[in-house]
C-alpha positions as CSV (number, residue, x, y, z in Angstrom):
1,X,278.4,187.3,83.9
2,X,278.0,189.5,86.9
3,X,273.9,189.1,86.7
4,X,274.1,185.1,86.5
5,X,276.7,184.8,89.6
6,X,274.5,187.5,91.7
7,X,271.6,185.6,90.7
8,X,273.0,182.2,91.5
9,X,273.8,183.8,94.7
10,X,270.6,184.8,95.4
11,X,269.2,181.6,94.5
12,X,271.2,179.8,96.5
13,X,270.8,181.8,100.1
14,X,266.9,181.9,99.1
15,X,267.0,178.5,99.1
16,X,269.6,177.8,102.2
17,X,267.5,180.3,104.2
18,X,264.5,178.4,103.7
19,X,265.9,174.9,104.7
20,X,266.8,176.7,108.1
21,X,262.7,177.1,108.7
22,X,261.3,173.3,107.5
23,X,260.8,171.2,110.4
24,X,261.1,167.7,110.0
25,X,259.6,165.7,112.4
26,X,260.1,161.8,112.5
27,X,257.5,160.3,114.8
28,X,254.5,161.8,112.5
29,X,252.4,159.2,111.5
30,X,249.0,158.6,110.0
31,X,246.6,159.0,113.1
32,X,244.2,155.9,111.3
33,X,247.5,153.7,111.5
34,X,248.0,154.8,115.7
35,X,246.1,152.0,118.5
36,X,246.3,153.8,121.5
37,X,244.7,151.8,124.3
38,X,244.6,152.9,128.0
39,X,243.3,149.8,129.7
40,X,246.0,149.0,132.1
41,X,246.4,152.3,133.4
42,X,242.8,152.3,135.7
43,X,243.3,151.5,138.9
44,X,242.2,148.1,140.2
45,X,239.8,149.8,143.3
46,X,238.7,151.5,140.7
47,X,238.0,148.6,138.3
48,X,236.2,146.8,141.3
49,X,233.8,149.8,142.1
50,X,232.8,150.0,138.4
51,X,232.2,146.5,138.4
52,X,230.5,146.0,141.9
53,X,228.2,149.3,140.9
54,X,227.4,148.1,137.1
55,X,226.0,144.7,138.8
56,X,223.5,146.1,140.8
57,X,222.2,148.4,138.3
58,X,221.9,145.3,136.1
59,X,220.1,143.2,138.9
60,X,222.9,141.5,140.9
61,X,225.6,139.5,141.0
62,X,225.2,136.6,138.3
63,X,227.8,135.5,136.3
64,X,226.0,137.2,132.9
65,X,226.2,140.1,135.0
66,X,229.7,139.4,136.3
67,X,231.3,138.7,132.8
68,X,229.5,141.8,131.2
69,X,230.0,143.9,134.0
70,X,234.1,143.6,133.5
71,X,234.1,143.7,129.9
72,X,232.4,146.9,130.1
73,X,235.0,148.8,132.0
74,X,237.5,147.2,129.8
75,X,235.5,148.8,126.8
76,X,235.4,152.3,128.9
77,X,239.0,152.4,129.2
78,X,239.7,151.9,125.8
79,X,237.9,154.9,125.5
80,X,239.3,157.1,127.6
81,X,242.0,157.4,129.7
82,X,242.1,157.2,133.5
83,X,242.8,161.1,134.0
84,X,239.6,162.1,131.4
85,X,237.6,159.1,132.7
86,X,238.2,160.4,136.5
87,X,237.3,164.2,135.3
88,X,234.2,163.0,133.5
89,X,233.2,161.2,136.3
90,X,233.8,164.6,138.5
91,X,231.5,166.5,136.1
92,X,228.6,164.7,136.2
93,X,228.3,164.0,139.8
94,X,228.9,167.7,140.2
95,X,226.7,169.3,137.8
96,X,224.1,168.8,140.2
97,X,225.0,171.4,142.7
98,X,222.8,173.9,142.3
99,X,223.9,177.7,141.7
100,X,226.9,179.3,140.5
101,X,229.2,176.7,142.7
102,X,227.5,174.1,140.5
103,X,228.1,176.1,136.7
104,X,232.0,175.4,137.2
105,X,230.9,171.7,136.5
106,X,228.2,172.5,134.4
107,X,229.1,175.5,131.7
108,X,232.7,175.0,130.7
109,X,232.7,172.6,127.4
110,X,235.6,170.8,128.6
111,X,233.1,169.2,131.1
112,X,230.4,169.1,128.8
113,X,232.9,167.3,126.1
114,X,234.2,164.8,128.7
115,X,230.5,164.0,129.8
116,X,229.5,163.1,126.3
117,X,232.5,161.0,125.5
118,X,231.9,159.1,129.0
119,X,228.4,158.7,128.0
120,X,229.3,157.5,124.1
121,X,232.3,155.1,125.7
122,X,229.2,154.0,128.0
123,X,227.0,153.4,125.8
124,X,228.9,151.1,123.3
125,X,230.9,149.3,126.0
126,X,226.7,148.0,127.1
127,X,226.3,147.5,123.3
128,X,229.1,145.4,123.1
129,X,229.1,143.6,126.4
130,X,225.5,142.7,127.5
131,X,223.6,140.2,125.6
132,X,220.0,141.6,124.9
């Protein structure tokens, strides 16, 4: 009788003690089910400079040109948010410097990271804004 209630004793602050150590966390979701979408936090300058810059690399100001132009940094931002969108930017203009002043923008594989997803974001926002 002794054995069963030290037993049932131990069971029971084996268990207790182990409910004191699970977390339960109730925002956890499934991250396919999650849209995050960072399009309204960009600047408008920004926005404008993109735009004004993406026209005359395409040829000019046309309304093609104009249209496409818009969508593109609309595609961008979905992307990537204004904060990684700024550093990538930073990165790539800067990897140019030559020397060691120019590795801190060139080595670290945060900036080489941030570079390719600007590139990617890029690169599908023409796919999915230009008519070709």
């Amino acid at each position: 009788m002794k054995i069963t209630r030290f037993l049932s004793y131990g069971l029971l602050i084996s268990i207790l003690s182990s409910c004191s150590t699970i977390q339960i966390s109730k925002t956890e979701k499934a991250p396919d089910t999650q849209t995050v979408t960072y399009i309204n936090e960009y600047p408008t300058q920004e926005r404008v400079e993109y735009v004004l810059n993406c026209i005359a690399k395409h040829g000019g100001l046309t309304f093609i040109n104009k249209y496409a132009c818009s969508c593109k940094i609309d595609k961008v931002a979905e992307k990537l948010t204004y904060k990684e969108y700024e550093e990538a930017r930073t990165f790539t203009f800067m990897r140019s410097t030559p020397g060691e002043k120019g590795g801190v923008f060139r080595d670290p594989s945060q900036a080489k990271d941030l570079r390719t997803r600007l590139k990617e974001a890029e690169q599908r926002a023409e796919r999915l804004c230009f008519v070709k």
